[in-house]
C-alpha positions in Angstrom: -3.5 75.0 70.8 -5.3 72.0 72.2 -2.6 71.0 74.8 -4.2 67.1 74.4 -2.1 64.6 72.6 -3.1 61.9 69.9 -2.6 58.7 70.5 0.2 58.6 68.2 1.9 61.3 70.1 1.3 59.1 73.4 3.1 56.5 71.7 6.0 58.9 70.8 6.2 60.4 73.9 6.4 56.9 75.7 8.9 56.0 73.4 10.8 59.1 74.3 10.4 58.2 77.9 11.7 54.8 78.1 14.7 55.8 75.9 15.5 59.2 77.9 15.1 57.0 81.6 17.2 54.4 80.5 20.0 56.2 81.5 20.8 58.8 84.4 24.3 59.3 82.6 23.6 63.2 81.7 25.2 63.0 78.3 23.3 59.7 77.5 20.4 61.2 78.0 21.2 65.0 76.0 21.9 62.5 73.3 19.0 60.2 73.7 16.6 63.3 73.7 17.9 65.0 69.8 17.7 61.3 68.6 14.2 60.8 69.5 13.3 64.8 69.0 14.7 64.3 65.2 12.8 60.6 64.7 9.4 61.2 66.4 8.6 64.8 64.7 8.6 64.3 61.0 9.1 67.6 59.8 12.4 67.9 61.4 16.0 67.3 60.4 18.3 68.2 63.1 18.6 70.2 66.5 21.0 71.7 69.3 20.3 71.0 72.9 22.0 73.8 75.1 22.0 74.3 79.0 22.4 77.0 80.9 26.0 77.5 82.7 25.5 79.6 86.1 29.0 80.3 86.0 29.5 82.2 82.4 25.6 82.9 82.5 25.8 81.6 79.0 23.9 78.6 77.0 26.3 76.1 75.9 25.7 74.1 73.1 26.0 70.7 74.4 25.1 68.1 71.4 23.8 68.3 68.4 22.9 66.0 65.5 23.6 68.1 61.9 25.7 70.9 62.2 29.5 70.9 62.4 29.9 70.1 65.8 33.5 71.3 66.2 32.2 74.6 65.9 28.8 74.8 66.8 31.0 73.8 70.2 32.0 77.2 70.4 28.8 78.6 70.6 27.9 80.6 74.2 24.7 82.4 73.9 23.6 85.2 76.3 20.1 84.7 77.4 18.0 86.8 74.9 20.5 86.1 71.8 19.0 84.4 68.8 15.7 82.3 68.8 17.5 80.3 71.9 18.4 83.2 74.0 14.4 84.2 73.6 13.0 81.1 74.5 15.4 80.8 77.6 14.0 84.4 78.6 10.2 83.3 77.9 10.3 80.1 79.6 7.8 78.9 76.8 7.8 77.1 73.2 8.2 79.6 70.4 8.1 78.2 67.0 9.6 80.6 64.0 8.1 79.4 60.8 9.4 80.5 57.3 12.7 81.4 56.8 12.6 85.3 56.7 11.6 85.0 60.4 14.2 82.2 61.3 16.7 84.7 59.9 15.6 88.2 61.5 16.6 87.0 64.8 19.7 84.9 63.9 20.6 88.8 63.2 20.3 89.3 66.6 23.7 87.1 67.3 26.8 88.6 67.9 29.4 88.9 65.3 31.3 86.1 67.0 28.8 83.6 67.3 27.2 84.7 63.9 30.6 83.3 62.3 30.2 80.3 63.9 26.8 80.0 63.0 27.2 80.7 59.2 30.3 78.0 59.3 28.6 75.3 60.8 25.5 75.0 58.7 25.0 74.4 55.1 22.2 76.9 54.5 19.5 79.1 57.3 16.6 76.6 58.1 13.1 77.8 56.8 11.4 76.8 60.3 13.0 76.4 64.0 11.5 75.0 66.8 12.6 76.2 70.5 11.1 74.8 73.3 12.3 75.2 76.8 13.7 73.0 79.8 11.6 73.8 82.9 11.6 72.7 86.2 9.8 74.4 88.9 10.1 77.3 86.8 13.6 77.5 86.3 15.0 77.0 82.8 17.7 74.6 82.4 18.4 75.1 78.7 16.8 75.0 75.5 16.1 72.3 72.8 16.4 74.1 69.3 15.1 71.8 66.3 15.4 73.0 63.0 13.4 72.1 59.7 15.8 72.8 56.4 13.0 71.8 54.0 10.1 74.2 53.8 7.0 71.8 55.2 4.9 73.4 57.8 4.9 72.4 61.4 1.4 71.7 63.0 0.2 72.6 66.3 0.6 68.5 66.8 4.4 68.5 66.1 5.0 71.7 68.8 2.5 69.9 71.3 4.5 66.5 71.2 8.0 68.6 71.3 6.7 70.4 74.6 5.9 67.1 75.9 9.3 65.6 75.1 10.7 68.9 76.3 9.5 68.5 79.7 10.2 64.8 80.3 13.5 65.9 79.2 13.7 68.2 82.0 12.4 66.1 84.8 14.8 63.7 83.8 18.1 66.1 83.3 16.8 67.4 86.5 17.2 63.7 88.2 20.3 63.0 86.4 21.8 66.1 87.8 20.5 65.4 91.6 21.7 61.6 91.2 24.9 63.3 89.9 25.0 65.3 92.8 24.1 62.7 95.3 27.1 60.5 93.7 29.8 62.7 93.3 29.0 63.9 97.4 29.0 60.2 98.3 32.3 59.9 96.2 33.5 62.7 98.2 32.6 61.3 101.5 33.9 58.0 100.6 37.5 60.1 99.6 37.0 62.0 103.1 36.7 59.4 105.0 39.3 57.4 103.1 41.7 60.4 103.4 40.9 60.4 107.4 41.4 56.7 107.9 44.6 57.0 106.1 45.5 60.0 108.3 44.5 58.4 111.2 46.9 55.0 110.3 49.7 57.4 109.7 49.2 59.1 112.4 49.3 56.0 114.5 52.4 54.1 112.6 54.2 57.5 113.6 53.9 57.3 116.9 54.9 53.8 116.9 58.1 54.5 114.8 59.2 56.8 117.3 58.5 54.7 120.3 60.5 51.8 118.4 62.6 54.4 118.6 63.6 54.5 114.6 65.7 57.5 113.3 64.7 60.3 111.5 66.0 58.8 108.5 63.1 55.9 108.8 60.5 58.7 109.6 61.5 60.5 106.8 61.6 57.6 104.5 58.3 56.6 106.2 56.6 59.7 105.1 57.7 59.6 101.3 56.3 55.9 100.6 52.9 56.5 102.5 52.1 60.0 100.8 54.0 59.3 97.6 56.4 62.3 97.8 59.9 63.6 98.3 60.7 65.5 101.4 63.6 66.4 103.5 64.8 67.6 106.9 66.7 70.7 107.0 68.3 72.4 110.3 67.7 76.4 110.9 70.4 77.3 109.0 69.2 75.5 105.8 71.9 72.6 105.9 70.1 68.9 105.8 69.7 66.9 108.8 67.9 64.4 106.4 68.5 64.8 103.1 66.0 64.4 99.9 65.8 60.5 98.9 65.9 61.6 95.4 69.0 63.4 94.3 67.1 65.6 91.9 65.6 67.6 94.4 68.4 68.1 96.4 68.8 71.6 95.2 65.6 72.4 94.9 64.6 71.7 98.3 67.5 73.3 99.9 66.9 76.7 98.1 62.9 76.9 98.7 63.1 75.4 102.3 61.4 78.1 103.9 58.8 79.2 101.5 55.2 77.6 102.8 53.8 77.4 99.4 55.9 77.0 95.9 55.5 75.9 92.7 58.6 74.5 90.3 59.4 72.4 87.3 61.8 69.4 87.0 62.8 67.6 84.1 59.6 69.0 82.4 57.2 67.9 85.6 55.4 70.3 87.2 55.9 69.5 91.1 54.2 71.5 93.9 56.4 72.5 97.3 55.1 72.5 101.1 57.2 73.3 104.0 56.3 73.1 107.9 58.1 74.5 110.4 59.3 72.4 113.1 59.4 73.8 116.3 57.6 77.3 117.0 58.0 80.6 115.2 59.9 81.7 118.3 62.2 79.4 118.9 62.3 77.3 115.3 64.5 74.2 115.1 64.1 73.8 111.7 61.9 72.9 108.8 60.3 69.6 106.6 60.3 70.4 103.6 57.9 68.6 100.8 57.6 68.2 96.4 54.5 66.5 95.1 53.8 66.2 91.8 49.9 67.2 92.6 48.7 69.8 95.0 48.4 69.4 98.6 45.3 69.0 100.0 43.9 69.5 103.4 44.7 65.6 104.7 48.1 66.2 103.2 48.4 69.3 105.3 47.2 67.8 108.4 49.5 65.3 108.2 52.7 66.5 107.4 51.8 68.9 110.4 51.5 66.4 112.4 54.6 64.3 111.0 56.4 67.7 111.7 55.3 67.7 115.5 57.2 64.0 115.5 60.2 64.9 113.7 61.0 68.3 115.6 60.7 66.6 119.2 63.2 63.5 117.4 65.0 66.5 116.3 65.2 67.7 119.7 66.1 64.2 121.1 68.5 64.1 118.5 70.2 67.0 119.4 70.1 66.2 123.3 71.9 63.2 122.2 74.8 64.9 120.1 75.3 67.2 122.8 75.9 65.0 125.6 77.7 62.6 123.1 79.9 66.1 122.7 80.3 66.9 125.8 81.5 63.0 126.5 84.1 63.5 123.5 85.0 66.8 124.5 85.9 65.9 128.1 87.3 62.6 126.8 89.5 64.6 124.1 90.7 67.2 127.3 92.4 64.3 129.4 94.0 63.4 125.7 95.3 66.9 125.4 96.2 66.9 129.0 97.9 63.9 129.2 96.1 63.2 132.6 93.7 60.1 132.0 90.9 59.4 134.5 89.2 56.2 133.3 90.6 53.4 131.8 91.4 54.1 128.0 90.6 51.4 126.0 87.7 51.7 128.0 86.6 55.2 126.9 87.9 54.8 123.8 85.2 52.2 122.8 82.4 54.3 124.6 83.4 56.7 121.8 83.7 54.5 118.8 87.4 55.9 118.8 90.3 52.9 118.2 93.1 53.2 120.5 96.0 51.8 118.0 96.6 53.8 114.4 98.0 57.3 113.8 96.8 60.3 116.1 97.5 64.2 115.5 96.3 67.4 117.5 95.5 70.4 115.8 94.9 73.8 117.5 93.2 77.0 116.4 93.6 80.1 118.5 91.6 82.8 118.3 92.0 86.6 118.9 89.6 87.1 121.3 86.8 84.7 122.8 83.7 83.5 121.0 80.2 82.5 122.2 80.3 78.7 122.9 76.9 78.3 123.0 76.1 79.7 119.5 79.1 79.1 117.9 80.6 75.6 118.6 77.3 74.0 117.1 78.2 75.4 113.7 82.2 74.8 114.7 80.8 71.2 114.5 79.3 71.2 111.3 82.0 72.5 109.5 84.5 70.3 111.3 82.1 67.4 109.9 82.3 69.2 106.0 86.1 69.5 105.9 86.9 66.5 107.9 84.8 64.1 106.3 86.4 60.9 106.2 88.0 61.1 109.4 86.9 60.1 112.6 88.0 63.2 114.8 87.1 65.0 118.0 86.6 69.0 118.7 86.9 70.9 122.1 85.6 74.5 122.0 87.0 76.9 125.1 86.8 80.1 124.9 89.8 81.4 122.2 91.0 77.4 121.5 89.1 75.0 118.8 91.3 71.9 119.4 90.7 68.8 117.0 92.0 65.7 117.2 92.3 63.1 114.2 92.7 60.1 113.5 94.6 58.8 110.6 94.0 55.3 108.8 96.9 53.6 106.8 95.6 55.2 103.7 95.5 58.7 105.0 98.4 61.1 104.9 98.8 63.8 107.4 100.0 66.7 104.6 96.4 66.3 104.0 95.6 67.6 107.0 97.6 70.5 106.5 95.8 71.5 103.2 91.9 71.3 104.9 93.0 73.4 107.7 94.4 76.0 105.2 91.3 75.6 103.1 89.0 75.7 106.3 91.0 78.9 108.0 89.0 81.4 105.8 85.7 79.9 106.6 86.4 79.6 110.4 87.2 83.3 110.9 84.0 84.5 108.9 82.2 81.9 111.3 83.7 83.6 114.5 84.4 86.7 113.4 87.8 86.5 115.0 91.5 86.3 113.5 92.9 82.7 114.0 95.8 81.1 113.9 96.5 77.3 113.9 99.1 74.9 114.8 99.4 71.5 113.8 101.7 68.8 116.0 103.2 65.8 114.5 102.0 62.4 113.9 101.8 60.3 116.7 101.2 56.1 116.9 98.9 55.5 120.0 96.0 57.3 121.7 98.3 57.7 124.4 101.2 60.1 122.7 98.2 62.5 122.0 99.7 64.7 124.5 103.2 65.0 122.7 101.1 66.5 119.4 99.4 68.6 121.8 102.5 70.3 123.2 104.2 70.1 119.8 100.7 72.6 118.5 101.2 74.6 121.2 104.7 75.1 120.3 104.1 75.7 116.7 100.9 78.6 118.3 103.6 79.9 120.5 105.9 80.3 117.4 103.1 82.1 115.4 102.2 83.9 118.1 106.0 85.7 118.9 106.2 86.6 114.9 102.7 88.0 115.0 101.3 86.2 112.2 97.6 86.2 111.9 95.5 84.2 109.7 97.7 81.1 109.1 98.2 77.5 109.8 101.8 75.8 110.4 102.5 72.4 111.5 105.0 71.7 113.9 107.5 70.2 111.1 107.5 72.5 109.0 109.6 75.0 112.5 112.6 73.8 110.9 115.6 74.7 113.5 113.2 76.9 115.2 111.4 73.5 116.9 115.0 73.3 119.0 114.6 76.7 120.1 110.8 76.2 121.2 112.2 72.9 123.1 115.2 74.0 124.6 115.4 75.1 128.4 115.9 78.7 128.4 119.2 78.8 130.2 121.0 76.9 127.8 119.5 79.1 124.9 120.9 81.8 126.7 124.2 80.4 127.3 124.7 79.1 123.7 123.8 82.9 122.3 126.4 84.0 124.9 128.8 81.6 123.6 128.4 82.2 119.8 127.4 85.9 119.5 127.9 87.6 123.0 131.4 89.5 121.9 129.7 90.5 118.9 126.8 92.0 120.8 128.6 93.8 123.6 131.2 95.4 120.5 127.7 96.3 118.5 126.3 97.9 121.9 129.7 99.4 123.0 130.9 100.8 119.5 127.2 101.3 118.1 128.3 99.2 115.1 126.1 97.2 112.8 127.9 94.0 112.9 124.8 91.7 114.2 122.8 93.4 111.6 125.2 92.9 108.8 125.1 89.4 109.4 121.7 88.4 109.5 120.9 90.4 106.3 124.2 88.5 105.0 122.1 85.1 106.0 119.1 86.6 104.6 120.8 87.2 101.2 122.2 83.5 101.2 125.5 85.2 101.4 125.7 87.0 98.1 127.7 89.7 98.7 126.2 92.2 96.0 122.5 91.6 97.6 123.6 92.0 100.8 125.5 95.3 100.5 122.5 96.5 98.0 120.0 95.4 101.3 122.6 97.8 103.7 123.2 100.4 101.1 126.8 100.3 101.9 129.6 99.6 99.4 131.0 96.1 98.5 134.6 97.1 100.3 132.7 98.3 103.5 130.2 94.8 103.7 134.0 92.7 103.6 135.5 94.9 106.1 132.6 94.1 108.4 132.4 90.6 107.8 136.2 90.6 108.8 135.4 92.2 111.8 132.6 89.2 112.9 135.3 86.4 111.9 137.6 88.5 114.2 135.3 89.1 117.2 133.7 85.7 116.9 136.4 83.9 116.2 134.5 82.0 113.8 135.3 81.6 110.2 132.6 82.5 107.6 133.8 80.0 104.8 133.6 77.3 107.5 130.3 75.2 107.1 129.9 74.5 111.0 131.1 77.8 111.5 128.1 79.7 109.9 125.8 77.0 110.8 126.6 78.0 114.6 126.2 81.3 113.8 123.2 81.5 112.2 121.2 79.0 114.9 122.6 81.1 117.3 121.4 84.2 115.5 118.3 82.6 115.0 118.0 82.0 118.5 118.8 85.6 119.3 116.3 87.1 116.8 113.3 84.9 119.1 114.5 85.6 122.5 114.2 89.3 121.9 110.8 89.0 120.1 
């Protein structure tokens, strides 16, 4: 074939040319080159352009301008499959003329792409034209141009398609490198973007800490400037900062420690991040992050960096608390102690404490010591949970948790009863300790702090002689027994004389049951037929006892002050030998 062109094939080809480099948009041009393919060769009626994909080693139909397109889409060829996968193995123009040819190696599809074939077109062509894509000897795809009406194609027609086929492929070839070229200077552009932007966050970090905001601003500060959600949360899992949506407040708590995580909310798909702050050794806690897009490296870098600045605010945070603690604390000891060192109002306004309004002291006692240092940080936190509301003060020593709280106008101290009963459970799976806990009355001043001191420690020392474990009682609800607890011992002991001394010398002398018989008489509510039941005695032996008591007392049992001396007396009795 003489491989020069007419001058009407020059003219085509020019044509072709200027239409194909008009463009460096790759699909402008795929389409460009069928248009003038079908137009500038006369014997032809339509074609397919595919190009190779290095990835599934397949030609991929990429346009074409008569078949059904919505399934000719479909079609991968493996190189050396049909007419294409020949001429992509050849690397040169093949033209397959009449159509008992054009359909011997359409056979040679498989039975998928076959199908697709056989769906897509109206009948087989009678003449096919494939020519190749080369650059520098590599095939980029393959033009396939079919001829549906049985005319011959002349050695002029396959030299002006090679011609067309290799301007095509110089200028695929071009529009792939300036694709390249742009979409590398698109990513440097995004890189250096993403690094500037790093770089200002980085540096409008450091200045928020040295403005000295709060990790609340940081936090807040990193949500706006990388458009996401995150949170602080303490070793334990509990938030020091918590999510600024409330949607994720869950979510966030439950995956806080897992680096990598991906969830769905409300039908979004978000992505989770979470940097440790602090090191793996001695961990302080963890930010944890939801995006609604992957995180990239710039992302990462940051928020590693952000975490740096919110563990040592962390830190600073803590340092604070403590020694804002350990003020209280001493502060809330010369309370309980009654001995004041500084001036009151004084310390009381260090502390954000008022001095005026209702004060009450409540003391748990433990079974055994606990581990300050591990344990009163988490003593704190749940003191925060269940007092919520109240502004209050905790001292931690050894087997004493003392709280002190104050109550507003609104606030009614038989609520304080109910959280300590509610918070008992949860502080003696905390300490691993039995507890007990005494409440003292209401008090008005920061001054009488020391009376609802004492009056715990009376209510503890009450708990503590009956052996009960696990409970709370406040100092009110002692009944007669808070006369016993404040009465000088002496006169205990000479008002038991009075009242019940012959009764316990005859009992000791005579080995009766006379003291017995009366307090299970008390106990009954002095119903004679539960209280001889209790004894196991008979009704006419429980009123010859009682006789005996009214006798040896000389008190009278149907007397109201008479049994009311008795019983505070036996009451008093029952303690002292306790």
């Amino acid at each position: 074939m003489n491989e020069s062109l007419s001058k009407r094939q020059l003219e085509s080809l020019l044509y072709a040319s200027n239409v194909m480099n008009s463009s460096l948009d790759i699909n402008m041009i795929i389409e460009s080159l069928l248009q003038v393919c079908v137009s500038q060769v006369e014997a032809i009626d339509g074609g397919v352009l595919f190009l190779f994909d290095e990835e599934r080693q397949r030609l991929i139909a990429k346009k074409t301008t008569v078949l059904d397109k919505t399934i000719i889409d479909k079609v991968a060829l493996k190189p050396g499959e049909s007419m294409t996968g020949q001429c992509f193995i050849r690397k040169e123009i093949v033209l397959y003329q009449g159509r008992d040819s054009v359909t011997s190696l359409t056979n040679t599809l498989s039975p998928e792409n076959k199908n697709y074939l056989l769906l897509s077109v109206p009948t087989m062509p009678y003449s096919t034209i494939c020519a190749p894509l080369l650059v520098k000897g590599q095939c980029l795809g393959v033009i396939t141009l079919d001829a549906f009406k049985p005319v011959e194609i002349s050695d002029e027609d396959l030299k002006l398609v090679k011609a067309i086929s290799q301007q095509a492929a110089l200028t695929l070839e071009n529009a792939r490198l300036y694709q390249k070229q742009e979409q590398a200077m698109t990513d440097v552009k995004r890189v250096n973007y993403a690094l500037q932007r790093s770089s200002t966050i980085h540096r409008e970090l450091t200045e928020l800490v040295l403005n000295g905001k709060s990790l609340e601003e940081i936090t807040s500060y990193i949500d706006h400037k990388l458009s996401i959600v995150c949170a602080v949360l303490n070793e334990e899992g509990d938030y020091s900062v918590p999510p600024s949506s409330p949607d994720f407040h869950s979510i966030l708590k439950m995956h806080y420690d897992d680096s990598r995580q991906q969830i769905k909310l409300q039908e979004t798909e978000y992505y989770l991040a979470s940097f440790r702050l602090g090191s793996r050794q001695e961990s302080i806690g963890w930010l944890t992050c939801a995006k609604n897009e992957p995180f990239d490296a710039i992302d990462s870098n940051t928020l590693e960096h952000a975490s740096s600045i919110l563990a040592m605010e962390l830190i600073k945070r803590r340092a604070i608390e403590d020694a804002q603690l350990q003020m209280r604390g001493e502060f809330a000891e010369q309370l309980f102690s009654g001995v004041l060192k500084e001036d009151l109002p004084l310390l009381a306004k260090r502390l954000y404490l008022p001095v005026e309004g209702n004060f009450v002291v409540a003391i748990a006692r433990f079974d055994a010591p606990v581990e300050k240092v591990v344990i009163y940080p988490k003593v704190i936190q749940q003191a925060a949970r269940h007092l919520q509301g109240y502004t209050h003060f905790t001292s931690l020593e050894s087997r004493e948790l003392k709280v002190l709280i104050h109550l507003t106008s609104e606030q009614d101290a038989r609520d304080i009863r109910t959280i300590w009963r509610s918070w008992l459970g949860e502080l003696k799976i905390l300490t691993d300790r039995s507890v007990a806990v005494g409440i003292g009355k209401v008090h008005a001043h920061l001054r009488r702090v020391y009376h609802s001191t004492q009056e715990a420690y009376q209510t503890l020392r009450y708990i503590e002689k009956r052996e009960l474990q696990d409970i709370c009682i406040s100092f009110e609800e002692l009944g007669i027994h808070r006369l016993l607890l404040q009465a000088p011992k002496n006169e205990l002991e000479g008002y038991i004389e009075e009242t019940l001394g012959p009764l316990l010398r005859y009992d000791r002398d005579k080995n009766g049951e006379l003291v017995t018989t009366l307090r299970v008489y008390f106990q009954s509510n002095q119903q004679m037929k539960v209280t001889s039941e209790v004894l196991h005695i008979h009704a006419n032996t429980l009123i010859y006892r009682l006789k005996r008591v009214e006798e040896i007392t000389g008190r009278t049992l149907t007397k109201v002050e008479d049994l009311l001396a008795l019983h505070t007396a036996l009451e008093f009795f029952e303690d002292a030998i306790r």
